[in-house]
C-alpha positions as a Markdown table, in Angstrom:
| # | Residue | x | y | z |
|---|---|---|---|---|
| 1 | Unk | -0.7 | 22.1 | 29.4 |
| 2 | Unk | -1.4 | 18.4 | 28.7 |
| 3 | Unk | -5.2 | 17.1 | 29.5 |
| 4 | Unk | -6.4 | 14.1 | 29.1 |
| 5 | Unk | -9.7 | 13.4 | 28.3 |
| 6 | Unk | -12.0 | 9.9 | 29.4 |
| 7 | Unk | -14.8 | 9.1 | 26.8 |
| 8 | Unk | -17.3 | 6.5 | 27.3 |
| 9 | Unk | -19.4 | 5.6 | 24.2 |
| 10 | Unk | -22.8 | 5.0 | 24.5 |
| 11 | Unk | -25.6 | 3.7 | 22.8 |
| 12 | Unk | -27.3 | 7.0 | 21.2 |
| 13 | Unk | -30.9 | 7.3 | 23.0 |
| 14 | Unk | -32.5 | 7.1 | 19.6 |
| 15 | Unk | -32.3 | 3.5 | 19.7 |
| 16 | Unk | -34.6 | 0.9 | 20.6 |
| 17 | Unk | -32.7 | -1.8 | 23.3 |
| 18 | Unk | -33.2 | -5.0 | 23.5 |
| 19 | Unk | -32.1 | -7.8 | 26.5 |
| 20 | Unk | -29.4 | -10.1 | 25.6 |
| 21 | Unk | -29.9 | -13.8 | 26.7 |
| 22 | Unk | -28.8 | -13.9 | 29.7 |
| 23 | Unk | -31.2 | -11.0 | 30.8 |
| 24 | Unk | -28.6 | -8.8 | 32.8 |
| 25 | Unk | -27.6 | -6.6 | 30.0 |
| 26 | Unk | -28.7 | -5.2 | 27.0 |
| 27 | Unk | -28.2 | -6.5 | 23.4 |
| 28 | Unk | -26.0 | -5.0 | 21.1 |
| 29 | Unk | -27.3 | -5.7 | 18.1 |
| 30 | Unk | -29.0 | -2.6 | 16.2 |
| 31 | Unk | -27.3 | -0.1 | 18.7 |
| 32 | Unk | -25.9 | 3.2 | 17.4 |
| 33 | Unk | -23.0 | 4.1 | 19.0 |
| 34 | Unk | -22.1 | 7.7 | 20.1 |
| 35 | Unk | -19.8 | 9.2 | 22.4 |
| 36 | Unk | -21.0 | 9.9 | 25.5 |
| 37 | Unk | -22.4 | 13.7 | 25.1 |
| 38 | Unk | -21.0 | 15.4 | 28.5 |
| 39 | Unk | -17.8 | 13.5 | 27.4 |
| 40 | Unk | -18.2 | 15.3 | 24.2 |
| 41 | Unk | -18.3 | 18.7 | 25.8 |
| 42 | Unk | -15.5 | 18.0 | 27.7 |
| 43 | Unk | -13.3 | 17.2 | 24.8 |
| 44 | Unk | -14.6 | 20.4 | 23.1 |
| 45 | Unk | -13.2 | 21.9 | 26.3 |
| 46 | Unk | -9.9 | 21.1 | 26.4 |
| 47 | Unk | -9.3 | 21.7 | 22.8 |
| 48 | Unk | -9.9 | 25.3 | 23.3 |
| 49 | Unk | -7.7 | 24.9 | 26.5 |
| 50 | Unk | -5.5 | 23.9 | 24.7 |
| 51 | Unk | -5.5 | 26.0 | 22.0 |
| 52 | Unk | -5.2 | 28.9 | 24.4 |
| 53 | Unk | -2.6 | 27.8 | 26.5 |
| 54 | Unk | -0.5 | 25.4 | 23.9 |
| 55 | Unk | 0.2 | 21.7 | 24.8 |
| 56 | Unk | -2.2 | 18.2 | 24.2 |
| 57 | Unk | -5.2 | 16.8 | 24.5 |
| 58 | Unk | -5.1 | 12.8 | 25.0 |
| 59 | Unk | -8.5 | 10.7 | 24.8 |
| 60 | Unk | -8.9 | 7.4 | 26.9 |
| 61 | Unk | -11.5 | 4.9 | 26.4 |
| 62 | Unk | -11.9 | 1.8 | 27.8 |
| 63 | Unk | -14.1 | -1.2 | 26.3 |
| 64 | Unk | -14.1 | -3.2 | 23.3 |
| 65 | Unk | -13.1 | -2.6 | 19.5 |
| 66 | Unk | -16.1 | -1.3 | 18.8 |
| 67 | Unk | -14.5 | 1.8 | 21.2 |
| 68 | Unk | -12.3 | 2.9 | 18.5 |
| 69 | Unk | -15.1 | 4.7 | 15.9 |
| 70 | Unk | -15.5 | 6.9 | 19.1 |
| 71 | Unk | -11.9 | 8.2 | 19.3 |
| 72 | Unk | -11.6 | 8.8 | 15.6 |
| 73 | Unk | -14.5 | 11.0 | 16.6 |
| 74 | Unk | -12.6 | 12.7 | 18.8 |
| 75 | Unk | -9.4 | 12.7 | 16.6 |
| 76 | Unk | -11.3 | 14.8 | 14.3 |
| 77 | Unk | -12.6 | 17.1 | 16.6 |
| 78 | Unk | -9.1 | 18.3 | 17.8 |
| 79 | Unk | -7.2 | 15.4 | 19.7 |
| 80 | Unk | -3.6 | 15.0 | 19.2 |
| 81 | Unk | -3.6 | 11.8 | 20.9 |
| 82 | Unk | -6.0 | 8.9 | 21.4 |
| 83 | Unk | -5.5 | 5.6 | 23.5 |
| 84 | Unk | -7.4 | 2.5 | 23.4 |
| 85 | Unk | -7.6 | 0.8 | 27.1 |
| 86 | Unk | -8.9 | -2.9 | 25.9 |
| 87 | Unk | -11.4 | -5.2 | 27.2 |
| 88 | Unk | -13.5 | -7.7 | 25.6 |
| 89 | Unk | -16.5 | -5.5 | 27.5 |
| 90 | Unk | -17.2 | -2.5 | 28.9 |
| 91 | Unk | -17.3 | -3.2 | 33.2 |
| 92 | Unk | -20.7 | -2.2 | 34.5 |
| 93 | Unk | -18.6 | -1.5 | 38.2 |
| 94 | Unk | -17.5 | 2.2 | 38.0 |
| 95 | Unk | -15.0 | 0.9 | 40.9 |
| 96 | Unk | -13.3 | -0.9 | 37.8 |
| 97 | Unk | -13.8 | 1.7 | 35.1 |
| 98 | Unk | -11.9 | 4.5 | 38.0 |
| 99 | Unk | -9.1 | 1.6 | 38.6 |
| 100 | Unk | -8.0 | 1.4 | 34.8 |
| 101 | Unk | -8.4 | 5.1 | 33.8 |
| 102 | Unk | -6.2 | 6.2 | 37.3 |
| 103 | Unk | -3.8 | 3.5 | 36.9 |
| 104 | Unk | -2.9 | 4.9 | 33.0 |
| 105 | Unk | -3.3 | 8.5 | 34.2 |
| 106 | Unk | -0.7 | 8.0 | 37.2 |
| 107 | Unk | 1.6 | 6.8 | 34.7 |
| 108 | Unk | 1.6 | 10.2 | 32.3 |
| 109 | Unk | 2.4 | 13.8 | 32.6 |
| 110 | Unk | -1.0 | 15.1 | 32.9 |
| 111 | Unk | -2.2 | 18.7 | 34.3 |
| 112 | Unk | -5.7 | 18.0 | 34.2 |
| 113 | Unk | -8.4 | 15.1 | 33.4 |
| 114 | Unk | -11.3 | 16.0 | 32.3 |
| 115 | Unk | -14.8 | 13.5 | 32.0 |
| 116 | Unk | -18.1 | 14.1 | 31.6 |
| 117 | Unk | -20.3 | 14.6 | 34.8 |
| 118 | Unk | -22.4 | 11.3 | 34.3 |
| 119 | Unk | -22.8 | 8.8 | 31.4 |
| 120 | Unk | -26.4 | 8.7 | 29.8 |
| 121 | Unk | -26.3 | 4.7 | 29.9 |
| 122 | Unk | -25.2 | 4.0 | 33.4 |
| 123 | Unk | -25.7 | 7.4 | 34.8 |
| 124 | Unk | -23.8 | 6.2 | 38.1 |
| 125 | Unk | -21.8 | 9.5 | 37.8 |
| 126 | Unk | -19.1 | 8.1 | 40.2 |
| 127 | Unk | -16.0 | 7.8 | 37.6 |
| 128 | Unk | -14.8 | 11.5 | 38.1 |
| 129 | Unk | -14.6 | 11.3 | 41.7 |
| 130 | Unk | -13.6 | 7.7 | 42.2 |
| 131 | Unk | -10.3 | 9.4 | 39.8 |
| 132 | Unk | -9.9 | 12.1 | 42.6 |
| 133 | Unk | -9.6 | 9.7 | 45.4 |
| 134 | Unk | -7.6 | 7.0 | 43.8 |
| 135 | Unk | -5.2 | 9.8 | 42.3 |
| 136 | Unk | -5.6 | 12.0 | 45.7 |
| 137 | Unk | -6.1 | 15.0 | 43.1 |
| 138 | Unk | -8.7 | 17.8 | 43.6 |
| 139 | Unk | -11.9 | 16.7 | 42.0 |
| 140 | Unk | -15.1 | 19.2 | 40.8 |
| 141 | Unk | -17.5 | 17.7 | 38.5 |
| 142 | Unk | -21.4 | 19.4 | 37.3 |
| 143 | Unk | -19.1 | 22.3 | 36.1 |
| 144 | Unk | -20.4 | 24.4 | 33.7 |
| 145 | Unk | -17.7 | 27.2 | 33.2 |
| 146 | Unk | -14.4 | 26.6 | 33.7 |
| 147 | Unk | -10.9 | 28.2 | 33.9 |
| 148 | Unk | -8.2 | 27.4 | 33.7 |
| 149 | Unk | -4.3 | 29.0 | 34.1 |
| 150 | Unk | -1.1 | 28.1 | 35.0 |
| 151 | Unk | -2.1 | 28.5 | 39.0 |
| 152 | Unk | -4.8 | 26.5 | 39.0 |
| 153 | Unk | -8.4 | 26.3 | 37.8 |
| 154 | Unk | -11.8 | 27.5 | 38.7 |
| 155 | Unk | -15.0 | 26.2 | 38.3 |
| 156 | Unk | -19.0 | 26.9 | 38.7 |
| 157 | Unk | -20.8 | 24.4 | 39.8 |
| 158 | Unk | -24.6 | 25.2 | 39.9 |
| 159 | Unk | -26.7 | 24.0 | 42.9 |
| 160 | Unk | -30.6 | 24.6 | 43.8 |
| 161 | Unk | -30.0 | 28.0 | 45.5 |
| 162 | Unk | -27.2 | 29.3 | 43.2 |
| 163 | Unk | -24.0 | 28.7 | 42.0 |
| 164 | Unk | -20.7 | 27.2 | 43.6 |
| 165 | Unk | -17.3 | 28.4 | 42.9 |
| 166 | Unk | -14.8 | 26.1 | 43.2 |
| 167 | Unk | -11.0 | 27.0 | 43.2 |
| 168 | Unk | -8.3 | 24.4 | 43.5 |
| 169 | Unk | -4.4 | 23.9 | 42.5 |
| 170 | Unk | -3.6 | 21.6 | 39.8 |
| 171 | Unk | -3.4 | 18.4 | 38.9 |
| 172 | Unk | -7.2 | 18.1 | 38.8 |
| 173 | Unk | -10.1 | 16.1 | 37.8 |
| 174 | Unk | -12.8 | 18.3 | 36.3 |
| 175 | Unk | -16.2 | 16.5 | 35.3 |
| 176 | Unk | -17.7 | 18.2 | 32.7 |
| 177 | Unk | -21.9 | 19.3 | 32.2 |
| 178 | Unk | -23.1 | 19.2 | 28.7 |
| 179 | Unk | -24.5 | 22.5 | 29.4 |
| 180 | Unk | -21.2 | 23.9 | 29.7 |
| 181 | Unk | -21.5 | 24.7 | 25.3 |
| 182 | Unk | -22.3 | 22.9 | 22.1 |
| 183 | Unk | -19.2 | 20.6 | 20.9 |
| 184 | Unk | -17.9 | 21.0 | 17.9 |
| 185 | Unk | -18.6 | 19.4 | 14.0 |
| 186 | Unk | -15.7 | 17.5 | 13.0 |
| 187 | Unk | -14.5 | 19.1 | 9.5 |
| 188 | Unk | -13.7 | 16.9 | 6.6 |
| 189 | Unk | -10.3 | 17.6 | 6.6 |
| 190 | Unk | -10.2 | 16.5 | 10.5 |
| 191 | Unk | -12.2 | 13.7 | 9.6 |
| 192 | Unk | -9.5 | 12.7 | 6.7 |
| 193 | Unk | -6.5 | 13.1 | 9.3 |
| 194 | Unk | -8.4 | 11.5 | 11.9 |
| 195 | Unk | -7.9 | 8.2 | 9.6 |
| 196 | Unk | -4.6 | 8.5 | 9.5 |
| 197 | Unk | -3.4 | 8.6 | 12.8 |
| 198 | Unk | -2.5 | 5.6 | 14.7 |
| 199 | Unk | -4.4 | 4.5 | 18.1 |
| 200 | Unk | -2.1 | 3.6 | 21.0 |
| 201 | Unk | -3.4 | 0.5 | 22.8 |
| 202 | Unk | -3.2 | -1.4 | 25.9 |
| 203 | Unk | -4.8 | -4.4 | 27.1 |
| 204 | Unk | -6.3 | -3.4 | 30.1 |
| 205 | Unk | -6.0 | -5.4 | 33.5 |
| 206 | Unk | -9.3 | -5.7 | 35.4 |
| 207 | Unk | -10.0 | -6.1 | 38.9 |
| 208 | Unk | -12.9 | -8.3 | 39.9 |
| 209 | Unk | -16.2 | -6.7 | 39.8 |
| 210 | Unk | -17.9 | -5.8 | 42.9 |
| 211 | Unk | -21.2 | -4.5 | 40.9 |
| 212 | Unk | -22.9 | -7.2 | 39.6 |
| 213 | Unk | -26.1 | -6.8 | 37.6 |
| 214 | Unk | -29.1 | -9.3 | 38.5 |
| 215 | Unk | -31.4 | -8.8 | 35.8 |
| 216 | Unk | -32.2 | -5.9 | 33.8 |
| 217 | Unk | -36.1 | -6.0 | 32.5 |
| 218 | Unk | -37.9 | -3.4 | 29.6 |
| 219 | Unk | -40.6 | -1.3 | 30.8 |
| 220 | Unk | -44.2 | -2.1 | 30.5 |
| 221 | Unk | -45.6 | -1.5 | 26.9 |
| 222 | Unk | -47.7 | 1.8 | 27.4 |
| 223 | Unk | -51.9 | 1.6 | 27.2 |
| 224 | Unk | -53.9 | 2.2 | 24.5 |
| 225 | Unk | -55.1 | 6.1 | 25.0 |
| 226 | Unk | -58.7 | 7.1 | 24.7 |
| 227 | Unk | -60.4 | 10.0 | 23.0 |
| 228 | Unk | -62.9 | 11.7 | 24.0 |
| 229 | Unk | -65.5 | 13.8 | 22.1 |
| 230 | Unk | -65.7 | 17.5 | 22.8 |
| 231 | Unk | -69.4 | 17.9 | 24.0 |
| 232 | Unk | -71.1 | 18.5 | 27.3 |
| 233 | Unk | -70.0 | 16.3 | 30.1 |
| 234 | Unk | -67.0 | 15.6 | 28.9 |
| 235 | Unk | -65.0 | 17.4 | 32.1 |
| 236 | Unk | -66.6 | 15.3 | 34.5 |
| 237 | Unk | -65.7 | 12.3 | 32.1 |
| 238 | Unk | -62.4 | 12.9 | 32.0 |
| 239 | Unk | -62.3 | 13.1 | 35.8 |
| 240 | Unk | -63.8 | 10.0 | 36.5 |
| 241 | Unk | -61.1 | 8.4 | 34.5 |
| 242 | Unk | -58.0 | 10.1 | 36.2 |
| 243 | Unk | -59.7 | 8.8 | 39.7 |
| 244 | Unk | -60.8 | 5.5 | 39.1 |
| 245 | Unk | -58.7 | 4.1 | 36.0 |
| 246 | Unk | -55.3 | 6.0 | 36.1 |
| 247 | Unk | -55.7 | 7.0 | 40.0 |
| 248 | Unk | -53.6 | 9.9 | 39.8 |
| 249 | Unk | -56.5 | 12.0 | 41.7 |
């Protein structure tokens, strides 16, 4: 079985954004960069796909150089195969992002794509199916257990009353839930190999955005608390602050 895997990275939530000039996207600069986490889960899941059924895992990423320290990642977690789709940035449009990644996928032997369900930058959560549609394949994404055989694949979903079980034939598109399990450490020795092994690239061909951002803006700087002493009256204190200051009674 051959899966391919499409990773976004993503700045790590630990750090603190800033605006770039032109005040519609964020600055790079002091940004730690991570693979997107559901992305992570989903690599973790088809390397034990794959080791259970035989065949390869391929990683995609599209976006800048910077894109690369993210499949060496995944190299060392169990990739055989990694592919660099370049741009000089990463398109905001999912539209775009869905148009690159199908285009490459249409053109290999794949038996299933896997993503993550939504990326923690963004969180459009529109690449997955935007892939079904453009490739006309089956598409289930939120999945949290999956399996997989040579008939097809099935998948639970979970929704506010229950679970969903999906079943469809493949090729598929799967979107992945971090949920679905931890992803592995990289070992040192898949860390050394990872170095060794070459990255395919491809300059990638961009259709013109539809999505364009206005302005992006930082949220307000939160108010200085205030503490109150623990002695009579301070209930009604307190309550006369939630209704006439923060107004949330």
């Amino acid at each position: 079985m051959n899966i391919a895997v499409c990773i976004k990275q993503t700045a790590d939530t630990e750090s603190r954004p800033t605006l770039a000039p032109d005040g519609s996207s964020v600055g790079e600069e002091g940004l730690v960069w991570i693979i997107n986490p559901h992305d992570e889960s989903a690599i973790e899941v088809a390397v034990r796909l794959r080791d259970e059924q035989e065949g390869t895992v391929t990683l995609l990423a599209l976006g800048p150089d910077r894109v690369e320290s993210a499949l060496r990642q995944g190299l060392a977690m169990g990739a055989d195969f990694v592919m660099h789709l370049q741009c000089d940035t990463m398109p905001d449009d999912p539209k775009i992002v869905a148009g690159v990644l199908a285009n490459t996928i249409s053109m290999r032997d794949f038996d299933l794509v896997l993503t993550g369900e939504v990326a923690i930058d963004g969180a459009g959560a529109q690449v997955p199916q935007r892939l079904g549609v453009l490739l006309n394949w089956p598409c289930v994404t939120g999945v949290e257990e999956l399996e997989v055989t040579s008939d097809g694949l099935t998948a639970r979903h979970p929704v506010e009353q229950g679970d969903e079980i999906h079943r469809c034939n493949l090729p598929a598109i799967v979107g992945i839930n971090r949920r679905i399990g931890e992803p592995r450490y990289p070992s040192f020795r898949g860390i050394m190999k990872a170095k060794r092994k070459p990255i395919e690239k491809e300059a990638a061909a961009l259709d013109v955005a539809q999505l364009q951002i206005a302005s992006l803006a930082l949220p307000a700087s939160r108010s200085e608390g205030k503490i109150l002493d623990y002695k009579d009256g301070v209930a009604e204190r307190v309550i006369a602050l939630l209704r006439e200051e923060a107004k949330v009674i």
